[in-house]
C-alpha angles and dihedrals in degrees: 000000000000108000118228116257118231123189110238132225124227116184122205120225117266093007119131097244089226092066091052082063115041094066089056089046091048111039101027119043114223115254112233086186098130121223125275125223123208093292107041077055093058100041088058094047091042080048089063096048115110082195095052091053097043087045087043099049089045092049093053089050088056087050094056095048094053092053105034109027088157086068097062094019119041100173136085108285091183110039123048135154129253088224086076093036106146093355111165120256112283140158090277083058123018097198098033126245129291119235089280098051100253119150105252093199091057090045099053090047090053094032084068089068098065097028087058100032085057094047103044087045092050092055097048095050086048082046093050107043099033099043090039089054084038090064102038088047103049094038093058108028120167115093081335086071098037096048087049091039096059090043084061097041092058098048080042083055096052103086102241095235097055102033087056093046082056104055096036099050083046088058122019090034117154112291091025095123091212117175122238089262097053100049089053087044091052092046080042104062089031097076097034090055087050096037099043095087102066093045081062097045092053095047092045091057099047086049101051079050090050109033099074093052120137084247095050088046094052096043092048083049094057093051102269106165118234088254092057089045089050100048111025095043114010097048097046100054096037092061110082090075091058102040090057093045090047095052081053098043088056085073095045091053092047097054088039090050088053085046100052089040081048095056092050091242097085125063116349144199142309067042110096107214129150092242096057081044083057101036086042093048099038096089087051094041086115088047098037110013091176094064082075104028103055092053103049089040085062089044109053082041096055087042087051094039089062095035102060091046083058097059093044095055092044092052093046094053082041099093076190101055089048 
């Protein structure tokens, strides 16, 4: 937290101390500008980022995409018919027609819903439980920290990739019938099983740095209960850290979430994701190159496009990187 500057006044012995003041008042005008904290001093760097602007914009543009797809996208993203199966791109389909006829364009601009829900969710649920075992962990330490250290230290242990072929292939295996819901919900709580530990590991160590600050001592000495502590003066000021990881994880999960669909053990259909465009589109890529390429054009943007405001928004709560 950044303090407040205040000019200060010296007096000169012997001096009226309205003549001290009158030059000040007179030849410089008082500033009102009000003092910024951590945050009001990031949001005036990232202000001033040509990167943070371009990664914002794009990102808004994926949002959008993801709640209102009939906006950018007005045709039929499911059904198609065989008559228009690998058509070139033309003015009817931008991006042609896959080997059952259905419109690609329609299909990227819906794919980005799934892609992103999955994602955002995923980063919440990571957010909630890790930083939630981060700060009871590293607040009360003792046998507390070691029991939920070792937990994280076995999922830390399980490679993302095969862990998440595990548990998906356990539960959304061929011949499951599982509803769209469910499938999202499974990839879901996939990542964030796999991805939780190093949330906690993060917020541990930002709240053994905090928690014996001169602030956390007096207001323990005043009587401030463990749950005040905890949420009026631990979390604020252990956030930064996460806020920045989150924005950045986005972009991870979006891209996991295209491997595992890739792979055929992540998001399937009737589900319209980028990864089943590309798995679906990978055996015509000589024929129809654009059955692979506009998908993954629209991926690694939208990954970019989270990961540089990441690291905006890391530089700017950095008082080093400035």
């Amino acid at each position: 937290m950044s303090d407040p500057s205040t000019a200060s006044i010296v007096s000169t012995p012997g001096a009226h101390p309205t003549d001290s003041a009158a030059p000040a008042t007179a030849g410089q005008p008082q500033s009102n500008e009000k003092p910024r904290g951590l945050l009001g001093d990031a949001w005036r760097d990232l202000r001033r980022k040509p990167l943070f602007w371009i990664s914002a914009t794009l990102i808004v543009i994926f949002l959008l995409m993801a709640a209102f797809p009939q906006l950018f996208a007005p045709g039929d993203a499911v059904n198609g018919s065989l008559s228009r199966s690998l058509d070139k791109p033309s003015a009817n389909g931008w991006f042609g027609y896959d080997v059952q006829g259905r419109d690609v364009y329609a299909r990227v601009i819906y794919g980005a819903r799934a892609s992103i829900v999955v994602a955002v969710l995923s980063v919440l649920g990571t957010l909630l439980i890790g930083g939630t075992m981060g700060i009871i962990s590293g607040y009360r330490g003792g046998w507390v920290d070691a029991l939920l250290s070792r937990i994280a230290d076995v999922f830390f242990g399980l490679p993302f990739v095969l862990g998440a072929i595990v548990i998906l292939t356990t539960f959304n295996g061929s011949g499951s019938g599982n509803s769209k819901a469910q499938i999202m919900g499974l990839v879901t709580a996939s990542l964030i099983v796999l991805s939780w530990p190093v949330v906690m590991r993060l917020m541990r160590s930002s709240v053994l740095a905090t928690k014996e600050a001169d602030y956390i001592v007096a207001a323990r000495a005043l009587g401030a209960g463990t749950g005040r502590i905890i949420l009026k003066h631990l979390l604020p000021n252990c956030l930064a850290p996460l806020l920045v990881y989150g924005t950045i994880m986005v972009g991870s999960f979006i891209g996991a979430e295209a491997t595992l669909s890739f792979l055929g053990v992540g998001l399937k259909s009737p589900v319209v994701s980028w990864g089943i465009m590309i798995s679906d589109g990978q055996n015509f890529v000589r024929v129809a190159p654009g059955l692979v390429f506009f998908p993954a054009a629209f991926l690694v943007t939208a990954v970019l496009s989270f990961v540089m405001l990441g690291e905006s928004v890391r530089e700017a709560l950095d008082p080093k990187l400035r």
